[in-house]
Structures are given as structure tokens and as C-alpha cells.
N, C-alpha and C positions, 0 to 999 in steps of 0.2 A: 652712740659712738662705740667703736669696738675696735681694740687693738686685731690689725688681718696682718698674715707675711704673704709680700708679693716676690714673684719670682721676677726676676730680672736677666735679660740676655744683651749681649753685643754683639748686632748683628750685621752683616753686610747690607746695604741697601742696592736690590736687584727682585726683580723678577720674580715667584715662586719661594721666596725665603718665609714670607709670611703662610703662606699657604702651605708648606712644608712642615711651621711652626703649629699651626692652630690644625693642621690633620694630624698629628703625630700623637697630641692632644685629646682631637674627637675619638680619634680610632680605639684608644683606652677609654674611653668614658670622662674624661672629666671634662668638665665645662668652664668657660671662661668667662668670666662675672665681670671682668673689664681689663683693659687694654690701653696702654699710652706708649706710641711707638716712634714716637719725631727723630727723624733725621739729621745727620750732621756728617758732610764730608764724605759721603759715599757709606756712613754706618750711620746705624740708630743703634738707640738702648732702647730697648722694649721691658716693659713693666708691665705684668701681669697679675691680674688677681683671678685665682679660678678656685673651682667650689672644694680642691682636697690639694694643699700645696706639698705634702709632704709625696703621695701619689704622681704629682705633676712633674714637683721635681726629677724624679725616679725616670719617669716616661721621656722626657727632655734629653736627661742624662744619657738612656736606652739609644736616644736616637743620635747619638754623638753631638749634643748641642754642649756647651759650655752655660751651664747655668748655675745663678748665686738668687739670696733669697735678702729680704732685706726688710724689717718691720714698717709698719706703716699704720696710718689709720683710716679708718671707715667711717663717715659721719653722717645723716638722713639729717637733711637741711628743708626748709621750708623751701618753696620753687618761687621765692619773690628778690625783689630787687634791694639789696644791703645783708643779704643771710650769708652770704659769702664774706662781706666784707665785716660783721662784725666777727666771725670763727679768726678772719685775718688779723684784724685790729687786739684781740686778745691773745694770738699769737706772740705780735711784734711784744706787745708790752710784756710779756712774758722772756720776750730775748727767745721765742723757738723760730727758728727757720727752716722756714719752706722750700724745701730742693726740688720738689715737684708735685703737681697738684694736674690730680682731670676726673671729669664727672660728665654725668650723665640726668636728663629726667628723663618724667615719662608723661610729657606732656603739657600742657597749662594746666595748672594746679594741682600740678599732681608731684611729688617731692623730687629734690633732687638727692642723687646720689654723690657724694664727695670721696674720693683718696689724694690722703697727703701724706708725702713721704717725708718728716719734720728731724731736724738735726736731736732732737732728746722728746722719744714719743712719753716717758715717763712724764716731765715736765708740761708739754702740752697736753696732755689729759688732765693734768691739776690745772691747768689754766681755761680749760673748756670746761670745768666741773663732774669728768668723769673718770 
């Protein structure tokens, strides 16, 4: 588990905004390690994790985006059925909440990748042991 800062935008939902976002991004070099972008009401919030957020930032801002940053964590979960819900259940009992959570593998048995954006990252890293 590792304390990451993801960037965060609010964005209009249309056409080319995403693809506007993530070339603004490539064309500087940096890379995008994960993405949660759901919509609501003709905008979404997009939360990004990419490989140099202070870089990213910069490059975002460059391009007249409105971007904020926002701590979060990173956790490498085994790829089986209860690994999500016991990091969850150590959570609750801890009183940390989860504002938002998405992940990725990389295939059957092979790990999953976790980001949660948790109301007190201090506190849920003592309640995950790290």
C-alpha cells in the first residue's frame, strides 16, 4: 500500500474532452496509471493517477484545465473473491470512508490494482497495517 496524489478535474461530459485530457498529458510525457471518470448530469469528475502528479498537474493547468489534487491510496490486492471486502470491512470498523474506489487486474491470477480516495488516509493506513 502506498500513500499516491491523484489529480482530479470537473469536466463537461461531450465528445473529445477525454481525448483533449489524456493527449495534453501524452504529448508531455507523462503516463496514466489509472482513470475513474463517471458521469453525472452532463459532467463527470475525473480522478487520475499518473506516473509524476506534480508534472501533470503543470501540464493540465498549461492547457487551461481547472485541476486540484487530492490524496489517496494504492493497495496490490490478491485477484480473488473477499480481498476487496476484507480492506472494506477494516475500513468501516475503523469509521474511514470510502468516497471513491476503482481498480484494475491484470488478468486471472494475476493481482489486482486498488485506489481509494478514503475520508482520513492517515487513519486507514493504521487500520490496513501500513
Amino acid at each position: 500500500m502506498r500513500r499516491v496524489t491523484q489529480l482530479t478535474l470537473t469536466m463537461e461530459s461531450k465528445p473529445g474532452v477525454l481525448a483533449a485530457l489524456c493527449s495534453a498529458l501524452a504529448n508531455a510525457g507523462v503516463n496514466v496509471e489509472a482513470i475513474c471518470a463517471p458521469e453525472a448530469v452532463g459532467k463527470g469528475k475525473v480522478r487520475l493517477l499518473v506516473g509524476d502528479a506534480v508534472r501533470g498537474q503543470a501540464v493540465l493547468k498549461e492547457a487551461r484545465l481547472r485541476v486540484g489534487t487530492e490524496e489517496a491510496l494504492a493497495l496490490t490486492l490478491e485477484n480473488r473473491p473477499g480481498s476487496l471486502a476484507e480492506v472494506a470491512g477494516k475500513l468501516a470498523r475503523a469509521k474511514v470512508n470510502v468516497k471513491c474506489a476503482y481498480a484494475t487486474t491484470v488478468g486471472t491470477g494475476g493481482p489486482a490494482t486498488v485506489i481509494l480516495t478514503v475520508s482520513n488516509v492517515a487513519k486507514a493506513m493504521e487500520a490496513l497495517g501500513g
